[in-house]
N, C-alpha and C positions, 0 to 999 in steps of 0.2 A: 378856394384853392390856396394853398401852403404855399408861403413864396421865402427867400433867400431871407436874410440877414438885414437889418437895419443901415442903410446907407451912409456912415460915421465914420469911417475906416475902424480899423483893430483897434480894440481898448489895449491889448498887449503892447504897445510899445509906447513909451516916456517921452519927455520933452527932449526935443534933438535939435538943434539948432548949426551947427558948425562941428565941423571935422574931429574938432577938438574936445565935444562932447562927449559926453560918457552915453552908449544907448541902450535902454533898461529894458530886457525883456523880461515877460515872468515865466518864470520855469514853470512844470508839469505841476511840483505843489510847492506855492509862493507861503513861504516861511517868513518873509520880510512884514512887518506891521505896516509899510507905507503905503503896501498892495496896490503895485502899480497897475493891475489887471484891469482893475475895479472903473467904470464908467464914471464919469464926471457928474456933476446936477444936469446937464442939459442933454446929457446923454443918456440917462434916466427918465429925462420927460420925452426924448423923442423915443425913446422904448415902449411907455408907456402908448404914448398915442399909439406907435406903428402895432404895436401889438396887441394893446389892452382888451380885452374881453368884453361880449357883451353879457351882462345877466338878466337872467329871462325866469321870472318868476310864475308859478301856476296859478292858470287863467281862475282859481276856487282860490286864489289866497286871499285871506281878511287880514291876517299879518305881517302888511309889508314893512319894507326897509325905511329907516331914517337918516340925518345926519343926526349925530350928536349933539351938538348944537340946540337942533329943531326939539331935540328931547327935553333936552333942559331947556328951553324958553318957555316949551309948553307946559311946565306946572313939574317935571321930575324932582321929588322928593330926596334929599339927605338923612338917614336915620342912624342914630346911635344906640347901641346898648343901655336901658334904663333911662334913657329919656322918648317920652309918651308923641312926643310930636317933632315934626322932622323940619328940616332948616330946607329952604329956597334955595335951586345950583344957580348960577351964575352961566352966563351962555357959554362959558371956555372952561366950566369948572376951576376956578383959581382957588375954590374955595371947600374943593376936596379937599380932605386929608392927603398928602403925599407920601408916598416911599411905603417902607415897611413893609409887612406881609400880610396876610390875610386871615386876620385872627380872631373873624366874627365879629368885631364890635363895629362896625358901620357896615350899611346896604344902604344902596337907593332903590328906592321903589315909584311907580304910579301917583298921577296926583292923586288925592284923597276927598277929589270933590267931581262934578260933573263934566268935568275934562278929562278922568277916566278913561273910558270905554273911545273916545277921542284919541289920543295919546297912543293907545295901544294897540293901535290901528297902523300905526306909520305914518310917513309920506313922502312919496315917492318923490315928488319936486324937489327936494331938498335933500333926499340919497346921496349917499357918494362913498368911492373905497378909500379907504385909510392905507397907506402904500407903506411899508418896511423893506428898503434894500438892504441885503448882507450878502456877503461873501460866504459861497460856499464850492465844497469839495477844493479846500485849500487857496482858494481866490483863482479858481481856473474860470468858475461859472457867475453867475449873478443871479441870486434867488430875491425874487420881485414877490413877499408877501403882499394879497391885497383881502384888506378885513372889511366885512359887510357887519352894519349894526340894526338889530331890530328891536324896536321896543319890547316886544312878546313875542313868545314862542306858541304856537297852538296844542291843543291835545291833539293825541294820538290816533292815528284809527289801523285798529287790529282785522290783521288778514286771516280767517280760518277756514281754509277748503275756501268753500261760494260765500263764506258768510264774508261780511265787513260790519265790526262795531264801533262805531266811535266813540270816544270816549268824551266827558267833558273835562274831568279833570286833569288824568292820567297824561302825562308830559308835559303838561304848558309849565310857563316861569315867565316871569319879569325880567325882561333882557337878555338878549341872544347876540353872542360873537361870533361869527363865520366867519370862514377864509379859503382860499386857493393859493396857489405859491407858481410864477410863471420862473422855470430855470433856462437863464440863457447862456448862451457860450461867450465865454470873455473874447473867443481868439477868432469868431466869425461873426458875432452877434447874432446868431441865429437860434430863436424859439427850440431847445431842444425837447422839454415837455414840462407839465401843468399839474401839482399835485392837487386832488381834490380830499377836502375836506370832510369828513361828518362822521358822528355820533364814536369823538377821541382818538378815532384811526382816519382811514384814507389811503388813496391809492395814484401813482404816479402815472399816465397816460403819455406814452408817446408824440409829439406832435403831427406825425405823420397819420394819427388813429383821431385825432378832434376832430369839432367839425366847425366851419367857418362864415363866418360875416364879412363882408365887407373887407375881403385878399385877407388878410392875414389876424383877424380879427376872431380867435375861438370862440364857441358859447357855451358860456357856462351854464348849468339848470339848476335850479334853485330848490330843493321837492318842497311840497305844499305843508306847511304846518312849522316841521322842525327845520325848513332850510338847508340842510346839506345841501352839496353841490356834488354835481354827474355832471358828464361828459357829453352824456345821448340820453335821448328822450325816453321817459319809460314806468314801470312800477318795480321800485328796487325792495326787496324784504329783508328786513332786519331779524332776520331768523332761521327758518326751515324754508329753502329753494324747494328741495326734494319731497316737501307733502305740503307745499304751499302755505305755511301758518308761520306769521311774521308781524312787527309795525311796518307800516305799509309810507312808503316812500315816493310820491306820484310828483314826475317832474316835465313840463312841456313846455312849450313856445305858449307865449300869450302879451298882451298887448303893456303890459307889465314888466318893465327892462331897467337896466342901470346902465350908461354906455360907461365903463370904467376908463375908455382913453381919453374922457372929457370930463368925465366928473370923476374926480379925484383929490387927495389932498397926499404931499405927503409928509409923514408925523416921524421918521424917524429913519438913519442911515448913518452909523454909529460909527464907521470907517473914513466918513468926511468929516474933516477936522471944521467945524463951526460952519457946516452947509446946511443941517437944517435943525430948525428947532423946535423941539418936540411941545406939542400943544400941552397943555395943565391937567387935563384929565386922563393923558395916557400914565401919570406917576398915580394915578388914583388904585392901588394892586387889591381891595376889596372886593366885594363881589357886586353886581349890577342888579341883583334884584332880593327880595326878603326870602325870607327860608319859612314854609312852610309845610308841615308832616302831617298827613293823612295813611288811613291804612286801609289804603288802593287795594291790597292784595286780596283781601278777603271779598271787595268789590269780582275781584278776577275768579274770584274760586265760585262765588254763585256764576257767575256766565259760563265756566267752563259745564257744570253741573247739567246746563239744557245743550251741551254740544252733541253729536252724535258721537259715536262711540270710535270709529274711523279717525276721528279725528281731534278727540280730546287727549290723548297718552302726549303727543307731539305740542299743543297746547300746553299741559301742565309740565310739560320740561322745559318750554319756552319761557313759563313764567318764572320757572327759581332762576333762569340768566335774568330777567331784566334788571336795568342797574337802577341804583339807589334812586337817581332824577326822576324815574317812573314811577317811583313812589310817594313823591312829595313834589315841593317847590322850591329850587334851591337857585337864585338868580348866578349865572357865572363870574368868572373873572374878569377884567379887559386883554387885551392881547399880551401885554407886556408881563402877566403872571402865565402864560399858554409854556407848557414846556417847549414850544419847536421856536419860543423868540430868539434863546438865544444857542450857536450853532446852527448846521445842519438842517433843513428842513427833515419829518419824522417820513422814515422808508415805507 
């Protein structure tokens, strides 16, 4: 059950002490940089708790969540353009390269020894979301990013009619960033709704349409392989709804969870002046895993070849959209190169 507003009073009004005070409201859109709207550090954490999401990953996933951290202690690789072997991260990354853009010349990848297949497994004991507060719709609301980190992404598996083919290669990479965005009301603190994430878009959900844990506690679902995040439990298609041929997106309840109001960190809120300090690998703007090119497609074009005839014309238009990551291995960015860091969460 959906309940009221975080017990704090209004973030909208300023320090008031005596008569003789000045008392700071924030208008409809707060143009002032001091953004009196904006919640304090501990107002933030009791947000978090009261609200925080549980994540509920599918009961078939082999590619759970990590911390960062746990990543790099366990053997994640540094690699540079033209040099053959890669340097050790340090558990906070201090030892990333910083800032800059993302210009191809460094990736990290997987250890390169029998911690492997280890590693790229996850672990779940040591999960936790990476919190981004900012202001948005002018400092009326408060958008609570929270970014989920996985070692690996899994391959794909293709919905055609009754068939299902997995694939081994086709989607996976070396490191996966996910996230949701909870937007709250500066002027009631109330949960007004939760953007979900997946495959570069996403969709806004109402609060009053989530579903809940523990009063006021949404849950998020994780789908099995690539991680997007839904609302409701279900098999979502990244494709054709109307002749049922799609990558297939399967997301449910399973024993496999992240509770985000207790395991949390957060790495960044750029409207408080020296409130928090953003960890060493969030300046790290490269990508998270190695770039590798295979030519998947010609794999797609014999499978399409045994489909029935019903059902391969929607098949072969499905394959010229799929995007370039289905065709190779291309590890992402960290959150702070994601276009929605900075501004607006994406509509």
């Amino acid at each position: 059950m959906w309940e009221k507003g975080v017990s704090l009073g209004t973030f909208f009004c300023g320090p008031y002490e005596s008569s003789r005070d000045e008392l700071s409201i924030a208008c409809l859109k707060n143009l002032e940089p001091s953004l009196h709207a904006m919640p304090n550090i501990d107002q933030i954490h009791a947000l978090i708790k009261h609200y925080g999401p549980t994540v509920f990953f599918h009961p078939s996933e082999i590619y759970l969540p990590s911390s960062v951290s746990w990543f790099f202690k366990n053997g994640a690789m540094l690699y540079r353009q033209g040099e053959p072997t890669g340097q050790v991260i340090d558990s906070e990354g201090s030892n990333l390269p910083n800032g800059g853009r993302n210009d191809g010349e460094y990736w990290i990848d997987l250890p390169n020894d029998d911690q492997r297949s280890y590693v790229k497994r996850g672990n779940m004991e040591s999960a936790e979301l990476y919190i981004h507060v900012k202001p948005a719709l002018g400092g009326t609301f408060t958008d609570i990013a929270m970014w989920v980190f996985c070692p690996f992404n899994g391959p794909a598996t293709l919905k055609a009619g009754m068939m299902n083919i997995s694939f081994s290669k086709i989607g996976r990479h070396v490191g996966d960033w996910e996230h949701f965005t909870l937007r709250v009301s500066n002027f009631s603190g109330e949960l007004w709704s939760i953007y979900f994430s997946r495959h570069s878009g996403g969709e806004w959900v109402d609060a009053c349409n989530l579903e809940y844990i523990e009063g006021n506690k949404a849950i998020i679902y994780s789908s099995k392989s690539g991680h997007a995040s839904f609302p409701h439990p279900g098999n979502y298609l990244q494709g054709s709804q109307k002749f049922g041929v799609g990558i297939r997106n399967d997301a449910m309840q399973s024993s496999f969870y992240v509770e985000s109001s207790t395991k949390y960190q957060i790495v960044a809120a750029e409207y408080l002046s020296g409130g928090v300090v953003e960890p060493p690998w969030l300046q790290y703007m490269r990508e998270w895993g190695p770039k590798i090119v295979y030519d998947s497609r010609k794999e797609l074009e014999k499978m399409v070849s045994i489909l029935p005839n019903t059902i391969r014309c929607s098949v072969e238009n499905l394959i010229k959209k799929i995007p370039i990551e289905l065709s190779g291995e291309e590890g992402p960015t960290g959150p702070k190169e994601k276009n929605n860091w900075v501004g607006d969460e994406r509509g």
